[in-house]
C-alpha positions in Angstrom: 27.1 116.8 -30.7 29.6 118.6 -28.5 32.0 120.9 -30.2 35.3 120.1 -29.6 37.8 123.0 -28.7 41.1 122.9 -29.8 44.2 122.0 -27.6 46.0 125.4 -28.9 42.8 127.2 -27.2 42.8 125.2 -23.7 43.8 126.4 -20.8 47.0 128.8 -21.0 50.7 128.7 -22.4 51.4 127.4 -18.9 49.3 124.2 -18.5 49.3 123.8 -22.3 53.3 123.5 -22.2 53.2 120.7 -19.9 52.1 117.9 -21.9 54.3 118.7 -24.5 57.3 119.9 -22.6 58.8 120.7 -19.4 56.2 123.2 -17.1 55.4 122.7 -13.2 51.7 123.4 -14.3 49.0 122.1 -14.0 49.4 119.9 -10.6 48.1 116.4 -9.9 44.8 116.8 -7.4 44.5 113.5 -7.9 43.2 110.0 -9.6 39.7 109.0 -9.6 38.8 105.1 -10.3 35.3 105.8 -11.1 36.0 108.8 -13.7 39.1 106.4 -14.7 41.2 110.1 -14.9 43.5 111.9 -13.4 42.7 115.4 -12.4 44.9 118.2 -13.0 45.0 122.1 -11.7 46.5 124.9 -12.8 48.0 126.9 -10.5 48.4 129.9 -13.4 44.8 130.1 -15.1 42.6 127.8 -12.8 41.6 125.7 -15.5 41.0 122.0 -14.7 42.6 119.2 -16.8 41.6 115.8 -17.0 43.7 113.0 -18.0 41.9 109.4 -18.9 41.5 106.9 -21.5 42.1 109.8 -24.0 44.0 113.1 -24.5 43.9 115.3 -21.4 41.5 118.0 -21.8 40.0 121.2 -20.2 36.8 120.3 -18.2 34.1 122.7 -16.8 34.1 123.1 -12.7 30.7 121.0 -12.9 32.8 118.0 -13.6 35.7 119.0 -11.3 33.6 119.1 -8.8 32.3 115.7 -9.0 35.9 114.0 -9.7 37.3 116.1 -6.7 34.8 114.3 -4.4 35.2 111.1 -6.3 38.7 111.7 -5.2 38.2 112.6 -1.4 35.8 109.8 -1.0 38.3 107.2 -1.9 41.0 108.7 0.0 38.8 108.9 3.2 
């Protein structure tokens, strides 16, 4: 089972204030059809956020990577 971290110890005060409130981080990269997410930077603590069928999240750069190119292929 995967332990679940909680949203008060995701990311920073930065990205964490934006779904709650009103912060310009983190910043759209972009949305990916086959992840169904969209992906999220921020510009502060370099954490990556994804966004789906869910809560948005912190994600490892293993996953980020693979969205991002999920991304670039479909733009391309």
């Amino acid at each position: 089972m995967q332990d679940v971290t909680p949203f008060r110890d995701q990311g920073c005060k930065f990205c964490r204030e934006f779904w709650i409130s009103h912060s310009d981080q983190p910043k759209l990269i972009g949305v990916s059809l086959e992840y169904q997410c969209h992906l999220y930077r921020c510009g502060v603590c370099q954490s990556w956020w994804e966004y789906g069928l869910n809560h948005p999240h912190v994600i490892d750069r293993e996953l980020a990577d693979a969205i991002v190119a999920d991304i670039a292929q479909s733009s391309s």
